[in-house]
C-alpha positions in Angstrom: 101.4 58.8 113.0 102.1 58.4 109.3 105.7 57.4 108.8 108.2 59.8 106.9 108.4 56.9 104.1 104.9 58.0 103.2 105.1 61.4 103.1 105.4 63.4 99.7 105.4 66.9 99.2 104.6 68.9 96.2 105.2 72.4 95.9 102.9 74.1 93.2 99.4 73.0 92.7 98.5 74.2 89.0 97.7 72.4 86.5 100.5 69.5 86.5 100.9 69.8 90.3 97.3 69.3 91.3 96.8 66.0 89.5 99.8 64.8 90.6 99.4 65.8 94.2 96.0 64.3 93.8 97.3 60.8 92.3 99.9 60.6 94.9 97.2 61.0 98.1 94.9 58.1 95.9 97.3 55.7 95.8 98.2 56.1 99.8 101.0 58.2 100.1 100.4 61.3 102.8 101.0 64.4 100.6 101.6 68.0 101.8 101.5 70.8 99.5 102.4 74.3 98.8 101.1 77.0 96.4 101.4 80.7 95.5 98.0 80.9 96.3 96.9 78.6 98.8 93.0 79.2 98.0 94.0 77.3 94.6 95.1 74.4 96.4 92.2 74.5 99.4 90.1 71.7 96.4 93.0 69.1 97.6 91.7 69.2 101.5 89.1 67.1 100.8 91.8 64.1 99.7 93.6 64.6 102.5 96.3 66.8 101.5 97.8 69.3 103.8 98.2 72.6 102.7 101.4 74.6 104.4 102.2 78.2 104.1 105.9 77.8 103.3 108.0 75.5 100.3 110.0 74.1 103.1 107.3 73.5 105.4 106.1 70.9 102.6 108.9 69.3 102.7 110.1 69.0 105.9 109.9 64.8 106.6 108.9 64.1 103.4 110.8 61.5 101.5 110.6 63.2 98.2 109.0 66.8 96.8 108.6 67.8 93.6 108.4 71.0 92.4 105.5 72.0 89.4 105.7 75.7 88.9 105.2 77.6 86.0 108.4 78.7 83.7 108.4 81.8 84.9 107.9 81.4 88.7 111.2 82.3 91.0 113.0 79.4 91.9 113.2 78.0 95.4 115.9 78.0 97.1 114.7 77.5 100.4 114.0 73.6 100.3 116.5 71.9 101.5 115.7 68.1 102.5 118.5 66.6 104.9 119.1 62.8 104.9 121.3 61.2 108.4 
C-alpha cells in the first residue's frame, strides 16, 4: 500500500492537467484523477494513474489536489481535504 504522503490528485485532465498529472506519476508520486469526461483521461491508465468518477473521490488521502479546469467550468465545491 502506497502511503497517503505519495498520493496526489488532480481534478481536470485537459490540456494543463494531463501533463501535469502525467509528470507527477513519472517522478513517483501515486496520482488519481478526475475529469468531465473520463474517456479524456482513460490515455493516463497506462502511467498508472487512477481514474475516479467523483472530484472528491480524487482527493480523498491525497496529500495535495490541484485543480486544472477551464475558465468557464463550475467550480467545485465538493472537495474538501481534512487534516487531524
Amino acid at each position: 500500500m502506497t502511503s497517503k504522503i505519495n498520493r496526489i490528485a488532480v481534478i481536470g485532465t485537459g490540456i494543463m492537467g494531463a501533463p501535469m498529472a502525467g509528470r507527477l506519476a513519472d517522478a513517483g508520486f501515486q496520482v488519481q484523477v478526475w475529469n468531465r469526461t473520463p474517456e479524456k483521461a482513460a490515455v493516463l491508465q497506462s502511467k498508472g494513474i487512477s481514474i475516479v468518477e467523483r472530484p472528491n473521490a480524487a482527493a480523498k488521502d491525497a496529500i495535495a489536489a490541484m485543480q486544472a479546469l477551464c475558465c468557464n467550468s463550475p467550480p467545485l465545491s465538493s472537495i474538501r481535504i481534512l487534516r487531524d
